[in-house]
C-alpha positions as CSV (number, residue, x, y, z in Angstrom):
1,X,151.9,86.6,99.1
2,X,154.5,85.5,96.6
3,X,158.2,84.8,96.6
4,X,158.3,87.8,94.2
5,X,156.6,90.4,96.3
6,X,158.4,88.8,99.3
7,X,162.1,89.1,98.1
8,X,161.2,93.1,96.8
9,X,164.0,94.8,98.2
10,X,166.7,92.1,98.3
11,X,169.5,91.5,96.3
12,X,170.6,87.7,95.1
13,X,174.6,87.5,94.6
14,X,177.1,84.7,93.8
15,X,180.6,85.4,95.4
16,X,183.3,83.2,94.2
17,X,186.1,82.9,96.7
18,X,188.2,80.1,94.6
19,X,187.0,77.2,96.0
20,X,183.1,77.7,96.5
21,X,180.7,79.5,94.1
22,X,177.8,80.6,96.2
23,X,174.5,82.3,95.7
24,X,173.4,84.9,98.3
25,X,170.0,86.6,98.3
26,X,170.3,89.7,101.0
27,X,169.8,93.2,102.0
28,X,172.9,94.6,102.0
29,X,173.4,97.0,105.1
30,X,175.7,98.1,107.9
31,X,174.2,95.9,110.8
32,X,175.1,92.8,111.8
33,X,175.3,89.6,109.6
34,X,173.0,86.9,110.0
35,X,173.9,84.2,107.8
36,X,170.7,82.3,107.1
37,X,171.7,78.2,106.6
38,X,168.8,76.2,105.3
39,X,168.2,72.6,105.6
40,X,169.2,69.5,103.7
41,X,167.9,69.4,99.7
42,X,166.6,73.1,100.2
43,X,167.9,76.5,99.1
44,X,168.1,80.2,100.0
45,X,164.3,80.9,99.9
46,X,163.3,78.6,102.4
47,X,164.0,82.4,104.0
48,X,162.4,84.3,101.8
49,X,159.6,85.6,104.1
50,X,162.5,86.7,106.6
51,X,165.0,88.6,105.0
52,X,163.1,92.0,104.3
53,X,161.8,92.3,108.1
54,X,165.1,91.2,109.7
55,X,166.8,93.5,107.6
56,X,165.6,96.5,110.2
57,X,167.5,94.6,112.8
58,X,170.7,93.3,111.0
59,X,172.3,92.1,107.3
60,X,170.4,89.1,106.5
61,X,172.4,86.4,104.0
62,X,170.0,83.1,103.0
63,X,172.8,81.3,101.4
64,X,172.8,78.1,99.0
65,X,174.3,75.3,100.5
66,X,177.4,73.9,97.8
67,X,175.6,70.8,96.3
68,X,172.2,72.9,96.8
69,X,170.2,75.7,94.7
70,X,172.6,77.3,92.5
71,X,175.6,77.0,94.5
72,X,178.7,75.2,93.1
73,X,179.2,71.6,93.4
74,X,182.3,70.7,94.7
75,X,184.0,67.1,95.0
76,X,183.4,65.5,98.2
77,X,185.8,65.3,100.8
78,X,186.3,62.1,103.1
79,X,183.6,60.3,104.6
80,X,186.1,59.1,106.8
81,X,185.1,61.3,110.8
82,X,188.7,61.1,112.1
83,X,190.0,62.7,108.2
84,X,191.4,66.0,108.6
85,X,189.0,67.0,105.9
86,X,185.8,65.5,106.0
87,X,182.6,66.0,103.9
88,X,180.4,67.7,106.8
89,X,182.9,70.4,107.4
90,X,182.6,71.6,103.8
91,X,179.5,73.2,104.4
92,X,181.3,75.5,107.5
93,X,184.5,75.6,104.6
94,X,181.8,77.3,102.7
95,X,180.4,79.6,105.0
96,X,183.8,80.5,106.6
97,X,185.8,81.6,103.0
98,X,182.2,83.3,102.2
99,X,182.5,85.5,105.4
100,X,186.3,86.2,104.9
101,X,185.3,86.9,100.9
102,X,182.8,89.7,102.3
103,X,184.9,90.9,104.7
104,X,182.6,89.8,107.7
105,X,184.3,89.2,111.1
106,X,181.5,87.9,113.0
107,X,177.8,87.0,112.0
108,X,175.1,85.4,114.2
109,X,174.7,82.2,112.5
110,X,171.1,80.6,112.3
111,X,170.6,77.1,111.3
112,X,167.3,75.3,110.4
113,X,167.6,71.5,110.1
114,X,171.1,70.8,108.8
115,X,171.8,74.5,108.9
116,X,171.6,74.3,112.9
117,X,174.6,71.2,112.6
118,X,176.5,73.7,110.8
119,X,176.3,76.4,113.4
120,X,176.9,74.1,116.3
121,X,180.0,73.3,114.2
122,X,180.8,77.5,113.9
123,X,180.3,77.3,117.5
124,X,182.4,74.8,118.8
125,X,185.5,74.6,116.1
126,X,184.9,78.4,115.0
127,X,183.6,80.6,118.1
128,X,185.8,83.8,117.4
129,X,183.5,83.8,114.2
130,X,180.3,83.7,115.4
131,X,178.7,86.5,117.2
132,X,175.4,84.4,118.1
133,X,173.9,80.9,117.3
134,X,170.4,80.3,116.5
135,X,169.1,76.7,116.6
136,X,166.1,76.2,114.2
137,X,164.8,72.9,114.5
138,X,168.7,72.0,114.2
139,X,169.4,68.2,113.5
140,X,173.0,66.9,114.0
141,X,173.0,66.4,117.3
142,X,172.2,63.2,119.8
143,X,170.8,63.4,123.6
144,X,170.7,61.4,126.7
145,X,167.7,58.9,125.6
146,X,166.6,59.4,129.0
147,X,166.4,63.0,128.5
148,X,164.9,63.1,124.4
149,X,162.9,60.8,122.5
150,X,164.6,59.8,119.4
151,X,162.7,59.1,116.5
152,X,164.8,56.8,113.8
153,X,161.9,56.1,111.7
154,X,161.7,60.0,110.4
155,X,164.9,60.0,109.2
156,X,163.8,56.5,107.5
157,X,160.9,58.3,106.1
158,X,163.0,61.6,105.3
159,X,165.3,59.2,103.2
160,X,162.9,57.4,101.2
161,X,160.8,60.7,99.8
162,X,164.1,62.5,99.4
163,X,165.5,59.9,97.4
164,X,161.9,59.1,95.3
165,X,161.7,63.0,94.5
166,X,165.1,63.4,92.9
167,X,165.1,59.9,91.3
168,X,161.8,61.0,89.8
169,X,160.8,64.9,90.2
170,X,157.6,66.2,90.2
171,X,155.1,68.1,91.6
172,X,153.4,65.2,93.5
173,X,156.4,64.0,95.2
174,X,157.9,67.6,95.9
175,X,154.6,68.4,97.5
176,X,154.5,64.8,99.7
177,X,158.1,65.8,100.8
178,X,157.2,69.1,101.7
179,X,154.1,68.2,103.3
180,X,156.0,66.1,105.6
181,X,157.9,68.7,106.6
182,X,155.4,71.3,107.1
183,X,152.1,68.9,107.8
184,X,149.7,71.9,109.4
185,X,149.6,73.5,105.7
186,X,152.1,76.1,104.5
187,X,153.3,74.3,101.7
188,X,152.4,76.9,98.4
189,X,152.3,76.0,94.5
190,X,154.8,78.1,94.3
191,X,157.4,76.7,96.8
192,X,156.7,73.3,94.6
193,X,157.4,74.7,91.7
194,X,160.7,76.3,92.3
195,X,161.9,72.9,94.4
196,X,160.8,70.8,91.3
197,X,162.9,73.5,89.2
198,X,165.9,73.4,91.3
199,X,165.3,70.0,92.0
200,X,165.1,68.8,88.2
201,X,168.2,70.4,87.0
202,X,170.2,67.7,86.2
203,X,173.9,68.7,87.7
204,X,171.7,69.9,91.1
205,X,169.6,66.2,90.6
206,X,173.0,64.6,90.6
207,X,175.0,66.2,93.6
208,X,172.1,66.1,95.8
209,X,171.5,62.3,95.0
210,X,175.3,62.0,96.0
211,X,175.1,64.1,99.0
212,X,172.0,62.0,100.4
213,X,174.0,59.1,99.9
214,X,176.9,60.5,102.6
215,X,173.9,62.0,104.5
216,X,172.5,58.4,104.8
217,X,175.9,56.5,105.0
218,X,177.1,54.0,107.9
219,X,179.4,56.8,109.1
220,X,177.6,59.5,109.9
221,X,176.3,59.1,112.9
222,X,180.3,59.2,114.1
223,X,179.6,63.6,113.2
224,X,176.7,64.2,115.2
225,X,177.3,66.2,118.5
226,X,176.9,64.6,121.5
227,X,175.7,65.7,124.9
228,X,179.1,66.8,126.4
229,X,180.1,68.6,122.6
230,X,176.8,70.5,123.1
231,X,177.9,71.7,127.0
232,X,180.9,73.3,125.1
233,X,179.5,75.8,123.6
234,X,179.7,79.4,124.5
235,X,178.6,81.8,122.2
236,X,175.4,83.1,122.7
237,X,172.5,81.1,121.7
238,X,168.7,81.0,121.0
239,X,167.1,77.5,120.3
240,X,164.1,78.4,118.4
241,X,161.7,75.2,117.8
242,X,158.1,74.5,117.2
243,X,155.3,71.9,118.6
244,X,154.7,70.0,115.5
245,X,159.0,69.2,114.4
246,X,158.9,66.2,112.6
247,X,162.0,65.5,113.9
248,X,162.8,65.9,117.6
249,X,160.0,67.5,119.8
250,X,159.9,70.2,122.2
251,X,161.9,67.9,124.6
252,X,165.4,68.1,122.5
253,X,164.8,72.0,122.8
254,X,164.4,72.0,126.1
255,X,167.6,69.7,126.6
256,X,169.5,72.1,124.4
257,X,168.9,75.0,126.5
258,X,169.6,72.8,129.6
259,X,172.9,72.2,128.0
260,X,174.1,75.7,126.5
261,X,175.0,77.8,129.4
262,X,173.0,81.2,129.3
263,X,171.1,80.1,125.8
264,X,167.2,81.2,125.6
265,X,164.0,79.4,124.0
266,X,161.5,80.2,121.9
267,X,158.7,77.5,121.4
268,X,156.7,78.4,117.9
269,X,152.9,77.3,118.0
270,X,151.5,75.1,115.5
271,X,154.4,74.9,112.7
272,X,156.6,72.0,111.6
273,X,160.3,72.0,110.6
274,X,160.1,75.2,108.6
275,X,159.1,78.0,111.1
276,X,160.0,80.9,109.6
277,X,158.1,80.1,106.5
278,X,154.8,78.6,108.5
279,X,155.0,81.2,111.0
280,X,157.3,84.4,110.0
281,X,155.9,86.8,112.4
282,X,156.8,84.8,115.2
283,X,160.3,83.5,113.9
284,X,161.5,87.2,112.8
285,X,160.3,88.3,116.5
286,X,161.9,86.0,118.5
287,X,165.2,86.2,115.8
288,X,165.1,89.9,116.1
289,X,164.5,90.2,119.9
290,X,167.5,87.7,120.2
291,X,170.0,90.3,117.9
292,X,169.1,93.1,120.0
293,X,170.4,91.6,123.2
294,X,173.6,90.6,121.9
């Protein structure tokens, strides 16, 4: 397969609300949105095996993050946590003025990686918004270390080759990044090529470079969600992880749904931190099944 015969039937749009430009590929429909949110440095086809299938079960919407893909690149707010405006609510700014743009009263909001901090954030700050919440091997959040391992050296690692590939793009140190990500295979030519593309553009170069630098600042661990933010949430919630995340393992999954009252879990066999590319049968199952009950 390619990303060409896999986005056949979807449209890509940019809606401009005024403040954020921001590319959207979907299948446009009556059914209930599902606002796809990728991870940090990627873009909207990190769905691209997803949104024709899930498109029989609701309106899916892979968006570019600002700073990401083809998205606008807004200044930065405050790095400052205790600013009424501060840089990591930007991203639910974003997605908040996109669904009021389109008209969208609810969505089910799914979040790989970064993605899944913003939809803890639409969860806790935003709920009459969100219709469901689907954690994909979702960062931004910090457990009991008694209850989950946590694994600082992968973020040290995620730094460095993040930072190596945009100082320097090209294929070999896309690939190594990717790879990382996805280590049981799944990483295609073609995936390289359109990172190093998006990746070497030089205003996309730039505002990724500065958004790793507030990723990767002093401050941020003052944003993650805690144990007793986590307990707060209500909306209805799937944590959908794998057995090989790079990340946190099945153990932070299994506290998640310990801590979301009524939330369900889906373990994915043999895939890293991009399930839904490594294994899209499984992810649009378990994503579908999890629309259908709501």
């Amino acid at each position: 397969m390619s990303l060409h015969l896999d986005l056949l039937g979807t449209e890509t749009r940019y809606y401009d609300t005024g403040k954020y430009r921001t590319r959207v590929i979907e299948v446009p429909n009556d059914k209930m949105p599902l606002i796809l949110l990728h991870g940090g440095g990627g873009h909207a086809e990190a769905f691209a095996r997803n949104l024709v299938p899930l498109s029989k079960v609701a309106r899916p919407m892979a968006i570019d993050f600002i700073w990401h893909g083809l998205s606008s690149k807004p200044d930065f707010w405050s790095k400052d946590p205790k600013a009424k405006r501060n840089w990591l609510n930007q991203f639910t700014d974003q997605v908040i003025e996109l669904m009021d743009h389109c008209g969208l009263e609810k969505a089910v909001i799914e979040g790989e990686s970064l993605g899944g901090w913003i939809a803890a954030d639409m969860a806790l700050n935003h709920p009459d918004r969100v219709a469901g919440i689907i954690f994909n091997t979702a960062w931004g959040m910090t457990f009991d270390p008694a209850k989950v391992k946590e694994d600082a050296g992968d973020l040290d690692k995620l730094r460095d080759s993040s930072i190596a590939a945009l100082d320097n793009p090209s294929r070999e140190l896309i690939r190594k990044r990717m790879e990382w990500l996805m280590p049981l295979g799944g990483v295609t030519d073609e995936i390289v090529e359109l990172r190093l593309a998006l990746w070497s553009r030089p205003e996309t170069k730039k505002s990724l470079t500065a958004y790793y630098e507030h990723l990767f600042d002093k401050s941020i661990d003052s944003f993650l969600f805690d144990e007793d933010a986590i307990k707060r949430i209500r909306s209805k919630t799937l944590v959908l992880w794998t057995t090989h995340n790079p990340f946190q393992g099945v153990d932070a999954a299994r506290r998640l749904k310990q801590l979301i009252p009524g939330s369900s879990l889906v373990i994915v066999d043999n895939a890293g931190h991009w399930p839904q590319w490594e294994k899209p049968e499984a992810h649009d199952k378990a994503v579908a099944d999890f629309i259908r009950s709501l």
